[in-house]
Backbone and ligand atoms as CSV (ligand in chain L), in Angstrom:
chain,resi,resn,atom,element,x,y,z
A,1,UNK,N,N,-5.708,31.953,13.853
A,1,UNK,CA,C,-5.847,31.889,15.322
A,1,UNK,C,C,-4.801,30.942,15.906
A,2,UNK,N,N,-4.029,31.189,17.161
A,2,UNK,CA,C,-3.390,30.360,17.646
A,2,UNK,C,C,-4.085,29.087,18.323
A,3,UNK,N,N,-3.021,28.148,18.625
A,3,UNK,CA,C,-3.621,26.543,18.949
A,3,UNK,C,C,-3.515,27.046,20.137
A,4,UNK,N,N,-5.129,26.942,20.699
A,4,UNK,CA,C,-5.366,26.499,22.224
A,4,UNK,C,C,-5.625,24.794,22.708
A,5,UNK,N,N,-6.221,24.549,23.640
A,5,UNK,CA,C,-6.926,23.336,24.158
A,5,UNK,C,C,-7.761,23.091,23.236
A,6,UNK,N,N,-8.804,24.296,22.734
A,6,UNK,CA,C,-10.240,23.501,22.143
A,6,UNK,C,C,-9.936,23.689,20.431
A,7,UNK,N,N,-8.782,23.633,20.200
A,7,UNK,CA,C,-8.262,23.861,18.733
A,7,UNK,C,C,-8.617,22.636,18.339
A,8,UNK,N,N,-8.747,22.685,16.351
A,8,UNK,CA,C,-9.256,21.691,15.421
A,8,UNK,C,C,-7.400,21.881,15.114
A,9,UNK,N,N,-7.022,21.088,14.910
A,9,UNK,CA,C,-5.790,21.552,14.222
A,9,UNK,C,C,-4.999,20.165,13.079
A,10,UNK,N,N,-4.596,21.270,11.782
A,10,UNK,CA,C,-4.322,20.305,10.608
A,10,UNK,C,C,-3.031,20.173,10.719
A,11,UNK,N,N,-2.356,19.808,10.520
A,11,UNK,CA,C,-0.913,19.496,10.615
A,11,UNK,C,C,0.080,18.160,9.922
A,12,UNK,N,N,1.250,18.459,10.003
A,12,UNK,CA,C,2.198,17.555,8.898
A,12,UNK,C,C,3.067,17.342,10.295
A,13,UNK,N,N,3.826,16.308,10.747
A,13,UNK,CA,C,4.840,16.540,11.529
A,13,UNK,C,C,5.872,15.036,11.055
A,14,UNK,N,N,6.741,14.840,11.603
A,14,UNK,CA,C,8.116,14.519,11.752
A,14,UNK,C,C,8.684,13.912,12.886
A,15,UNK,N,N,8.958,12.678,13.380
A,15,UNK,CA,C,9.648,12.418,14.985
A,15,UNK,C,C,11.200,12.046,13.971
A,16,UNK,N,N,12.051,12.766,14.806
A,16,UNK,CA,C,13.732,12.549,14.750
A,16,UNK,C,C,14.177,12.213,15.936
A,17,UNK,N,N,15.079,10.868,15.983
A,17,UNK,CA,C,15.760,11.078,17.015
A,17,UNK,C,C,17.280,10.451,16.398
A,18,UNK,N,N,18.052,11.114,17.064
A,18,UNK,CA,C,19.666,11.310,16.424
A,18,UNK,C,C,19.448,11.263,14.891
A,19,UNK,N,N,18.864,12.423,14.717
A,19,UNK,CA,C,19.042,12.669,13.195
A,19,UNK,C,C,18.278,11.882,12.465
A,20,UNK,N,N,17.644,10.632,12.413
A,20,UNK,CA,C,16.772,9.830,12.252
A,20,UNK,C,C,15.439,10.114,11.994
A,21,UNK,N,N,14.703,9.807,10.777
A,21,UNK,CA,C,13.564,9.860,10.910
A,21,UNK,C,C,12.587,8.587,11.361
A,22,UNK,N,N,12.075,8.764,12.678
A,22,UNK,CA,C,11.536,7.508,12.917
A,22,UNK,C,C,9.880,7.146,12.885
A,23,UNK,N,N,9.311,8.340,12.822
A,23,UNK,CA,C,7.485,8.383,12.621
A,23,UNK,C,C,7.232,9.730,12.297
A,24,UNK,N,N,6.009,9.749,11.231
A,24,UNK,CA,C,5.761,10.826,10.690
A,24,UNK,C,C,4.454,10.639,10.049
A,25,UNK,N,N,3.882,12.040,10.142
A,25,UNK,CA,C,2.247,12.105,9.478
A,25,UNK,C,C,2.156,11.120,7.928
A,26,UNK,N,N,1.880,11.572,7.169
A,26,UNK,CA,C,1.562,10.504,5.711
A,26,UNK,C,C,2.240,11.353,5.287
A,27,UNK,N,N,3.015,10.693,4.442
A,27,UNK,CA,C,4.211,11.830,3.373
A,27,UNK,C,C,3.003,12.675,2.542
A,28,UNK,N,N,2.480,13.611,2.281
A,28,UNK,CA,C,1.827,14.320,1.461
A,28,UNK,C,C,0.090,14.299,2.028
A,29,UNK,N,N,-0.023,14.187,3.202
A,29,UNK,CA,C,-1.435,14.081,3.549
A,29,UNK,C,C,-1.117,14.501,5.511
A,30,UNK,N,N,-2.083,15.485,5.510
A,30,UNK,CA,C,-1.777,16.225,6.641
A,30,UNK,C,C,-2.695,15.389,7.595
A,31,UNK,N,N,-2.617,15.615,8.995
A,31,UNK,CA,C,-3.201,15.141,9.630
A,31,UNK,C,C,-3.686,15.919,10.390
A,32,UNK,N,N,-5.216,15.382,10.880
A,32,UNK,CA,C,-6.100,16.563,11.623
A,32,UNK,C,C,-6.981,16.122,13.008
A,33,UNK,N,N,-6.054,16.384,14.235
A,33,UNK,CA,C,-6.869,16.361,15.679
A,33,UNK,C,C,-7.439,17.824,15.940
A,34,UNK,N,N,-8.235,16.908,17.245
A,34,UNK,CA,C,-8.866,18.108,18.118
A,34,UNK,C,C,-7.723,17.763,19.570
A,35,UNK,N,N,-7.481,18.894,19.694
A,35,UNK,CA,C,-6.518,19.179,20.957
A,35,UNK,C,C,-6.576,18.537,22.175
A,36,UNK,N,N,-6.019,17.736,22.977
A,36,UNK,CA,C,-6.780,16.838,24.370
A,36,UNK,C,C,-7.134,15.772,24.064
A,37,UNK,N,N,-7.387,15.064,22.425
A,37,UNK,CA,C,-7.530,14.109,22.069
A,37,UNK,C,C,-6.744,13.230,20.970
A,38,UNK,N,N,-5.486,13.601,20.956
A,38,UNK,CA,C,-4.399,13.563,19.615
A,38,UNK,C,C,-4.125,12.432,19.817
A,39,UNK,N,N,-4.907,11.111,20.506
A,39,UNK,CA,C,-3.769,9.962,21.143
A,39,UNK,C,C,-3.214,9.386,20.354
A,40,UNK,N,N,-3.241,9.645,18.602
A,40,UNK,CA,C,-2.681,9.196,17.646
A,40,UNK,C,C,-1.059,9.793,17.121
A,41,UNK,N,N,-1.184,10.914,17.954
A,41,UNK,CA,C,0.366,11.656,18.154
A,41,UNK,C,C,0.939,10.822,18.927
A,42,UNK,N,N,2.589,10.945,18.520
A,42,UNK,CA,C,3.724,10.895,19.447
A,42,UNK,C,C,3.806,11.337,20.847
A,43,UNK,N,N,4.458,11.078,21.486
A,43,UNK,CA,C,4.497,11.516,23.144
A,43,UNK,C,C,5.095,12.711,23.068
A,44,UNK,N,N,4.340,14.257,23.800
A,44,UNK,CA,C,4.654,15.408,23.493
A,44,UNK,C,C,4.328,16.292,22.820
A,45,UNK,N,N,3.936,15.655,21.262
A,45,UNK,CA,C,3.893,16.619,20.441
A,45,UNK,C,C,2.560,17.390,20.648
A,46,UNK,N,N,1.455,16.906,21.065
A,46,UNK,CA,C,0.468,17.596,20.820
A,46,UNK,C,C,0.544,18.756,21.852
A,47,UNK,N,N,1.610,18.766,22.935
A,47,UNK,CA,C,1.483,19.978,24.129
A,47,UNK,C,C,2.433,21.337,23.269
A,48,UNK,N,N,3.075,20.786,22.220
A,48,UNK,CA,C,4.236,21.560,21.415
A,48,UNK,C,C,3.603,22.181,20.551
A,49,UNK,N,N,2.263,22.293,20.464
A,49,UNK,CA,C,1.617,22.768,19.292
A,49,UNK,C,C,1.282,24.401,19.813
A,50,UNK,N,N,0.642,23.940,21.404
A,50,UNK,CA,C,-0.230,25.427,22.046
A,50,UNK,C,C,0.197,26.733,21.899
A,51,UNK,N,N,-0.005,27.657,21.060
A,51,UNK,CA,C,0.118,28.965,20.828
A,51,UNK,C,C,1.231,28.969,19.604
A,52,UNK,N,N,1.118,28.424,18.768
A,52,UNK,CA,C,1.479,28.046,17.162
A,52,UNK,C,C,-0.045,28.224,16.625
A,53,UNK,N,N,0.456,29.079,15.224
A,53,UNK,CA,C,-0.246,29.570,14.297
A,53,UNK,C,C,-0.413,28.602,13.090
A,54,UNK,N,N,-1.162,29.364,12.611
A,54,UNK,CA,C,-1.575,28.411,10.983
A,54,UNK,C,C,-0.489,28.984,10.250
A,55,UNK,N,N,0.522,27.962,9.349
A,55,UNK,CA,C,1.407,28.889,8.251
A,55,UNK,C,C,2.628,28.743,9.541
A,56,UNK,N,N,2.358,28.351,10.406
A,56,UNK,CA,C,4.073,28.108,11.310
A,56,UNK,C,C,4.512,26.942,11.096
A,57,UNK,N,N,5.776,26.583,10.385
A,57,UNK,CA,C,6.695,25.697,10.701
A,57,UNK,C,C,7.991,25.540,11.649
A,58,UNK,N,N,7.905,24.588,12.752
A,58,UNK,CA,C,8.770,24.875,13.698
A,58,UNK,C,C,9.573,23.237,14.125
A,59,UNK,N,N,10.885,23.672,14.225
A,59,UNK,CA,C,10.907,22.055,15.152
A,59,UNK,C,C,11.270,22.645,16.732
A,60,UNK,N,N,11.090,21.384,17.737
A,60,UNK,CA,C,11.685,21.459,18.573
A,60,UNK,C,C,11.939,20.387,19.189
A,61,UNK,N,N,12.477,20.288,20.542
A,61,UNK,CA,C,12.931,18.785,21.057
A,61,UNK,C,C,12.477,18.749,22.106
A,62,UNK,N,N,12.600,17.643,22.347
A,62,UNK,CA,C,11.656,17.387,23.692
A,62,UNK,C,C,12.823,16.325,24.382
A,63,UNK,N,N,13.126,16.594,25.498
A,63,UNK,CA,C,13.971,15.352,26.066
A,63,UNK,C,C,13.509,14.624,26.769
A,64,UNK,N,N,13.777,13.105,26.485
A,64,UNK,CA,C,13.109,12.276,27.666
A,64,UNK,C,C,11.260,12.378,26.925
A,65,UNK,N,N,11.119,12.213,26.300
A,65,UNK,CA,C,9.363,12.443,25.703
A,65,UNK,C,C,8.943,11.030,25.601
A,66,UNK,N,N,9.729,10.024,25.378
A,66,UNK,CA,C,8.624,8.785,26.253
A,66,UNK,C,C,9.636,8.258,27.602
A,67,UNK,N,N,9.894,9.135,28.606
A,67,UNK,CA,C,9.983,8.746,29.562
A,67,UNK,C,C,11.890,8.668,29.836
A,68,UNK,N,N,12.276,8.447,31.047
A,68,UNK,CA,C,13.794,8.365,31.305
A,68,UNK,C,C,14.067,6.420,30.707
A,69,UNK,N,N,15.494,6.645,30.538
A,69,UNK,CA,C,15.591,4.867,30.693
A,69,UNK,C,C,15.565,4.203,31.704
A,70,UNK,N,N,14.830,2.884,31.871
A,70,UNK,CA,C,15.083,2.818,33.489
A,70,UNK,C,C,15.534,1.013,33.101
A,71,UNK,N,N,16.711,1.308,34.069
A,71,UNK,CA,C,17.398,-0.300,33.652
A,71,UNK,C,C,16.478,-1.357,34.477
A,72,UNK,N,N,16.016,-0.759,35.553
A,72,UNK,CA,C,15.108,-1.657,36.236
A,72,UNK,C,C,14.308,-2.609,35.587
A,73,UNK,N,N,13.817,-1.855,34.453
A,73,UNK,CA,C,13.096,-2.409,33.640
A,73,UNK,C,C,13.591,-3.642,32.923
A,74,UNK,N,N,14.429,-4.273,32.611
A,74,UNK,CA,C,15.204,-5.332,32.071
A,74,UNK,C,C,15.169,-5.832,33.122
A,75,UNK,N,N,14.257,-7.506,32.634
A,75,UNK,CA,C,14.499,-8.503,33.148
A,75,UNK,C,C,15.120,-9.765,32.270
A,76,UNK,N,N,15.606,-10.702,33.016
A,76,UNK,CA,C,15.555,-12.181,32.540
A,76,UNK,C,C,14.767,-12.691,32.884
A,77,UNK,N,N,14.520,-13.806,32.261
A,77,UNK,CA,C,13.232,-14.870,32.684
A,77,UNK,C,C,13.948,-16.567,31.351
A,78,UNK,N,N,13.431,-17.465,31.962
A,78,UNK,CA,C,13.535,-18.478,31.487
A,78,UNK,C,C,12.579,-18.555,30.468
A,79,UNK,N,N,13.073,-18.846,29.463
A,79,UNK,CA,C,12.159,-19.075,27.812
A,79,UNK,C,C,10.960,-20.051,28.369
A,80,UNK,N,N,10.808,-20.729,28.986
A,80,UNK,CA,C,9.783,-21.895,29.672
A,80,UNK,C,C,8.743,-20.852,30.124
A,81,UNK,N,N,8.998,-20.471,30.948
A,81,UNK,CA,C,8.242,-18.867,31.244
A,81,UNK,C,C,7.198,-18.168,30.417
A,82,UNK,N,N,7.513,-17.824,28.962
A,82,UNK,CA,C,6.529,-17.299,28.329
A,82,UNK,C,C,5.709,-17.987,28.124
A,83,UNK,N,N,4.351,-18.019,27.359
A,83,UNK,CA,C,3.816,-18.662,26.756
A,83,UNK,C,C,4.347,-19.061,25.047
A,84,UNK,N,N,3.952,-20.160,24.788
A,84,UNK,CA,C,4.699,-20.661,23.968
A,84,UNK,C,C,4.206,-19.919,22.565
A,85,UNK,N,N,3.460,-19.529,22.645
A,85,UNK,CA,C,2.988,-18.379,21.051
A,85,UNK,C,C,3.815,-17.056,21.028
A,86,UNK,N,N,4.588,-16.896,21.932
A,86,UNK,CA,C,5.422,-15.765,22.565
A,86,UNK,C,C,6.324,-15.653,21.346
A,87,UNK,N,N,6.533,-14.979,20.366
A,87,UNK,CA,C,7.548,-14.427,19.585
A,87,UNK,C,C,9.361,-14.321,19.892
A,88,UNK,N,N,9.351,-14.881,20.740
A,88,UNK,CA,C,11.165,-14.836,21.213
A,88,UNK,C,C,12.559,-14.431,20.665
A,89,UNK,N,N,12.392,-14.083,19.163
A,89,UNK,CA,C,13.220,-13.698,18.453
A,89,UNK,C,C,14.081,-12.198,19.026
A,90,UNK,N,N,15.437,-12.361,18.837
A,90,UNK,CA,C,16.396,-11.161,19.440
A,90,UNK,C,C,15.315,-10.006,18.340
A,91,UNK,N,N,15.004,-8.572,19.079
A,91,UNK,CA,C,14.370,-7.563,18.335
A,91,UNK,C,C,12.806,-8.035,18.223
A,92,UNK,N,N,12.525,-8.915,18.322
A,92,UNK,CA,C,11.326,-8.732,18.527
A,92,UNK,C,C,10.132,-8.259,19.659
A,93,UNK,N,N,9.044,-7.858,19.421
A,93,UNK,CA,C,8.407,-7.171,20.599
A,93,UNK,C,C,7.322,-8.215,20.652
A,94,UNK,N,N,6.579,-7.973,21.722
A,94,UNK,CA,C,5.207,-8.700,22.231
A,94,UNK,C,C,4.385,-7.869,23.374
A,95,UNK,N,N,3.304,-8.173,23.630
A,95,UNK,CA,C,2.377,-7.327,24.265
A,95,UNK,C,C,2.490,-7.991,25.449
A,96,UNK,N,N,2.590,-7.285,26.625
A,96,UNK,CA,C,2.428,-7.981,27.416
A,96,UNK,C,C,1.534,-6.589,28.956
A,97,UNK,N,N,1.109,-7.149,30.288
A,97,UNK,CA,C,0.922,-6.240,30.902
A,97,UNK,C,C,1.389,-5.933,32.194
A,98,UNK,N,N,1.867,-5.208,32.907
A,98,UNK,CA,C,1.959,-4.654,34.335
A,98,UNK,C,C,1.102,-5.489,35.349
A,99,UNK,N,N,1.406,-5.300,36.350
A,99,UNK,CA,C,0.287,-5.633,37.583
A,99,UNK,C,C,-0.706,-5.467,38.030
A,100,UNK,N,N,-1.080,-3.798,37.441
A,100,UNK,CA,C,-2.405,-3.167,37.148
A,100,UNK,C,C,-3.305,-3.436,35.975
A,101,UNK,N,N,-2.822,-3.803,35.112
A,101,UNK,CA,C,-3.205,-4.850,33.894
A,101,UNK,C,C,-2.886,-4.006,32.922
A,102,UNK,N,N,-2.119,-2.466,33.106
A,102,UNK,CA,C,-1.791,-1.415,31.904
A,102,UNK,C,C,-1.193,-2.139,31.039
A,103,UNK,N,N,-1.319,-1.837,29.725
A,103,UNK,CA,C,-0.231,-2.735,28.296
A,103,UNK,C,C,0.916,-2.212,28.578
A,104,UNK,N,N,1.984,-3.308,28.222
A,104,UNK,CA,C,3.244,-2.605,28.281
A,104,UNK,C,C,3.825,-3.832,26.795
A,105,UNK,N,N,5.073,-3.308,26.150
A,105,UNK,CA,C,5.007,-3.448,25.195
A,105,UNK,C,C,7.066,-4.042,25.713
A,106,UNK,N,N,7.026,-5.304,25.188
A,106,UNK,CA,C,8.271,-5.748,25.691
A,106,UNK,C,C,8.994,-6.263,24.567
A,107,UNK,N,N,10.516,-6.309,24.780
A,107,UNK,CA,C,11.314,-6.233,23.360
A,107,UNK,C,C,12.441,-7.363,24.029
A,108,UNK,N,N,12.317,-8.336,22.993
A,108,UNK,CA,C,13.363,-9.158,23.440
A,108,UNK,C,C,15.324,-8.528,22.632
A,109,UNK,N,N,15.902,-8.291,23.967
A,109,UNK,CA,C,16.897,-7.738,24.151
A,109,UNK,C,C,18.218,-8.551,24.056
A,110,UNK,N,N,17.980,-9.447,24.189
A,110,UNK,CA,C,19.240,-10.908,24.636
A,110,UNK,C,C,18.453,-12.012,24.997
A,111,UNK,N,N,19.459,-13.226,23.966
A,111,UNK,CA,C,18.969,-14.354,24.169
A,111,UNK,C,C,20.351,-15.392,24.831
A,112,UNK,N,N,20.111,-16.353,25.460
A,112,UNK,CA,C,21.050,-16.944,26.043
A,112,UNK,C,C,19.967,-18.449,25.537
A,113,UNK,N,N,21.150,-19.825,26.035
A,113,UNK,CA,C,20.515,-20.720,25.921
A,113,UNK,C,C,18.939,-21.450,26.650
A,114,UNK,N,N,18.695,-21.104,27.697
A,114,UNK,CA,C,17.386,-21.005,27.978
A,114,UNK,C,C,16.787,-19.914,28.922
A,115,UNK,N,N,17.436,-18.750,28.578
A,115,UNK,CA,C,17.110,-17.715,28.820
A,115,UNK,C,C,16.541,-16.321,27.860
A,116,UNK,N,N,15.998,-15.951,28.741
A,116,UNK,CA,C,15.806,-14.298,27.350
A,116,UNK,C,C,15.523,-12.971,28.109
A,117,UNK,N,N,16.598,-11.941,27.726
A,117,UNK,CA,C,16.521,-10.735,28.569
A,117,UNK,C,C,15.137,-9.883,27.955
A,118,UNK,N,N,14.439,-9.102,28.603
A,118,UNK,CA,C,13.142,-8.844,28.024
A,118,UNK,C,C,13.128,-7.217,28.666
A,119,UNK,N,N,13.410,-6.147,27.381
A,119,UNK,CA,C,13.298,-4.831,28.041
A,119,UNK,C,C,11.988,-4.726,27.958
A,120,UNK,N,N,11.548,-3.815,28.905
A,120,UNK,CA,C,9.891,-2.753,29.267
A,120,UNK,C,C,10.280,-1.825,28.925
A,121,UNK,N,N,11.234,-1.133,28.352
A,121,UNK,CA,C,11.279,0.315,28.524
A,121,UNK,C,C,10.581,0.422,27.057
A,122,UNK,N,N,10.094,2.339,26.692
A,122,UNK,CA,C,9.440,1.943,25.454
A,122,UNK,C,C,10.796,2.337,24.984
A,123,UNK,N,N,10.838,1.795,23.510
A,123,UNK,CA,C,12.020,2.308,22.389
A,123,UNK,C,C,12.716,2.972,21.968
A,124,UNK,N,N,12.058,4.148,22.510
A,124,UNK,CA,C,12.486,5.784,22.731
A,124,UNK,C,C,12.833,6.703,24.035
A,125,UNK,N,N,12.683,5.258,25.022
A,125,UNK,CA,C,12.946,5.729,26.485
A,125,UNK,C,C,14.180,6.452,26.361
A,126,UNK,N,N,14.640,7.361,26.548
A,126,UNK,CA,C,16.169,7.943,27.248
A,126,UNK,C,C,16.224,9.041,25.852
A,127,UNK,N,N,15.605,8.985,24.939
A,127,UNK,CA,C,16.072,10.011,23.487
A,127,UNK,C,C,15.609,11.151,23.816
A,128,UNK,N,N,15.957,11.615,23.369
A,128,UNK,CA,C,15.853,13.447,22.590
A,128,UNK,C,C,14.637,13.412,21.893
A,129,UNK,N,N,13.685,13.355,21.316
A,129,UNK,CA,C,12.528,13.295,20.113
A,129,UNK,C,C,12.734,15.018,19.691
A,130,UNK,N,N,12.823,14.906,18.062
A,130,UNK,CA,C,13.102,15.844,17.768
A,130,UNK,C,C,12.179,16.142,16.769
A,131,UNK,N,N,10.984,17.081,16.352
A,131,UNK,CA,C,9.728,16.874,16.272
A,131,UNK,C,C,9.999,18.270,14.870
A,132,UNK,N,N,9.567,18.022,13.976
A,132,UNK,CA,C,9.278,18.691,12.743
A,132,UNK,C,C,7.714,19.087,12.496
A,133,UNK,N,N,7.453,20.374,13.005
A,133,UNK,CA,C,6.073,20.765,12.487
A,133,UNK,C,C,5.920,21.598,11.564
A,134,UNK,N,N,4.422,21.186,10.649
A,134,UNK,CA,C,4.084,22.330,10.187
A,134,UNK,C,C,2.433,22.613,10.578
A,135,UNK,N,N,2.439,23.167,11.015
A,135,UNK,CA,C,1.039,23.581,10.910
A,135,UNK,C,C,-0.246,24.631,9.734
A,136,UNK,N,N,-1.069,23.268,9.252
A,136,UNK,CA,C,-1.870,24.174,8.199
A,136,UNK,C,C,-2.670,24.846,8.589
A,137,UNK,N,N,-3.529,24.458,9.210
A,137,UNK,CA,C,-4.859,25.275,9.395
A,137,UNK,C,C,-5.292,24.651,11.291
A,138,UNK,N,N,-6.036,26.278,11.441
A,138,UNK,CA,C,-6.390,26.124,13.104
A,138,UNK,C,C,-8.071,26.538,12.861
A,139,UNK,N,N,-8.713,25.682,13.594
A,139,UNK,CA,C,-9.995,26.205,13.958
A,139,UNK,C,C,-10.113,25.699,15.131
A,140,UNK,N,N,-11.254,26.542,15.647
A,140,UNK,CA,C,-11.806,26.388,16.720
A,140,UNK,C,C,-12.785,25.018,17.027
A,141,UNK,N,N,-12.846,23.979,17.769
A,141,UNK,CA,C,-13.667,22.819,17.838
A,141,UNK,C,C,-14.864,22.982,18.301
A,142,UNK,N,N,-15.681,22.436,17.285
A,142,UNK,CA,C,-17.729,22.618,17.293
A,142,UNK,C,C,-17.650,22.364,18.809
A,143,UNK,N,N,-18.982,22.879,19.494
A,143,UNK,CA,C,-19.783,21.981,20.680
A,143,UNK,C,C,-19.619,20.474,20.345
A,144,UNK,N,N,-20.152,20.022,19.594
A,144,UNK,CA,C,-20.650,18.857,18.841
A,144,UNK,C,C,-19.098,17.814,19.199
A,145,UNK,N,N,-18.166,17.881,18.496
A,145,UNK,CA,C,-17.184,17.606,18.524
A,145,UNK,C,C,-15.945,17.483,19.566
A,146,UNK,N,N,-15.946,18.252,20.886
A,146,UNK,CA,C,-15.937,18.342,22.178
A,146,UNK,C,C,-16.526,17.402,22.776
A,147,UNK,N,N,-17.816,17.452,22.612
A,147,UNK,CA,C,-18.316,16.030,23.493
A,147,UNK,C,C,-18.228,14.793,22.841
A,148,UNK,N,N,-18.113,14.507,21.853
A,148,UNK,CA,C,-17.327,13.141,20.947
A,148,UNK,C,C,-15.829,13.147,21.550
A,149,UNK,N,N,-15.292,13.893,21.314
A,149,UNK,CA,C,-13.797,13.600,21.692
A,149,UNK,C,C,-13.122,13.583,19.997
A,150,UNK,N,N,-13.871,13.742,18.979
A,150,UNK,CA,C,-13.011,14.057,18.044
A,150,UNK,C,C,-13.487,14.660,16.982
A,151,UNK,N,N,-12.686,14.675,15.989
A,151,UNK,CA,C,-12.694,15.664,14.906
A,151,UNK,C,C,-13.819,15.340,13.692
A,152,UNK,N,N,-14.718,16.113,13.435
A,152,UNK,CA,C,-15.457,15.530,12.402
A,152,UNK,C,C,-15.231,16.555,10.991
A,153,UNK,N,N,-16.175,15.284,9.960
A,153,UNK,CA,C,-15.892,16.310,8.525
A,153,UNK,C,C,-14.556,16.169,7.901
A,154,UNK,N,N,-13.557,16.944,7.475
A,154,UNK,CA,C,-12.823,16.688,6.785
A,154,UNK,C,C,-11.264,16.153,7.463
A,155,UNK,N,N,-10.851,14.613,7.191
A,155,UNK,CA,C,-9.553,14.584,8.322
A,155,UNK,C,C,-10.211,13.829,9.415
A,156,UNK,N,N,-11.416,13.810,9.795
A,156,UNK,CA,C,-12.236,13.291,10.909
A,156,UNK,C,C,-13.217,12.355,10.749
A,157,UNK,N,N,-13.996,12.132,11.868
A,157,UNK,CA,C,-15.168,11.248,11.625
A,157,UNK,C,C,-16.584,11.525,10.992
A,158,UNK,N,N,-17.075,10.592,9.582
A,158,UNK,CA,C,-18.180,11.236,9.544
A,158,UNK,C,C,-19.264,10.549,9.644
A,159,UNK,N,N,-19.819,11.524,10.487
A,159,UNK,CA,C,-21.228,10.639,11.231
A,159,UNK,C,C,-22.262,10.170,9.973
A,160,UNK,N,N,-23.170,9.295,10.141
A,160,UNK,CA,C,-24.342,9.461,8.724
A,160,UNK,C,C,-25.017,9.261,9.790
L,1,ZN,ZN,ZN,-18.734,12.437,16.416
């Protein structure tokens, strides 16, 4: 059966970007959502699945799949500024949040002497994501499992 919305679906996949492999299911162990609830997927992939079969292997790309780059997003700020448990190292990331209190996930970009440039964008802002599927097996998702929001039994959650 093809992957709809209320699909169980098993799957192996792959994120590439410039040729790169940068995240991927478990080398030799497939992975298994219910459709509408994949939040453990990559950005995209789970809309790349809909009307793919069991026994299809496909790639495709997605441009821009976590979002455009936006330079806006780079700020400076004075190292005094963070809190002092703050990780500051060039390449390193830290949690931090928006104004609405959403997580946003910030990467120190440049360091100067008491300064530090601090991107928001996510890591993959501006790429290509280039997505390797295979798809094993499709079923249809229980009642039961619909109103949980996820997958039970094998690959999933099991209730006792
Ligand atoms: Zn459940």
């Amino acid at each position: 059966m093809k992957i709809t919305s209320g699909s169980v679906v098993k799957l192996e996949w792959s994120l590439s970007i410039e040729g790169k492999i940068v995240e991927r299911s478990l080398v030799g162990e497939a992975q298994t959502i219910l459709m509408g609830q994949a939040k453990s997927l990559p950005a995209g992939l789970e809309g790349l699945l809909i009307g793919h079969d069991a026994g299809q292997e496909f790639t495709a790309t997605l441009e821009n799949g976590y979002g455009i780059y936006d330079p806006s997003k780079v700020h400076s700020a004075k190292k005094s500024d963070f809190p002092a448990s703050t990780n500051l190292e060039l390449g390193a990331s830290f949690y931090t949040q928006d104004e609405t209190g959403k997580p946003l996930v910030a990467r120190v970009v440049k360091l100067e002497q008491d300064n530090v440039t601090v991107d928001f964008n996510h890591p993959f802002a501006g790429k290509t994501l280039e997505y390797q599927i295979k798809v094993l097996h499709v079923r249809p998702a229980e009642k039961n499992e619909l109103e949980h929001g996820h997958v039970h039994g094998e690959g999933g959650v099991q209730h006792h």
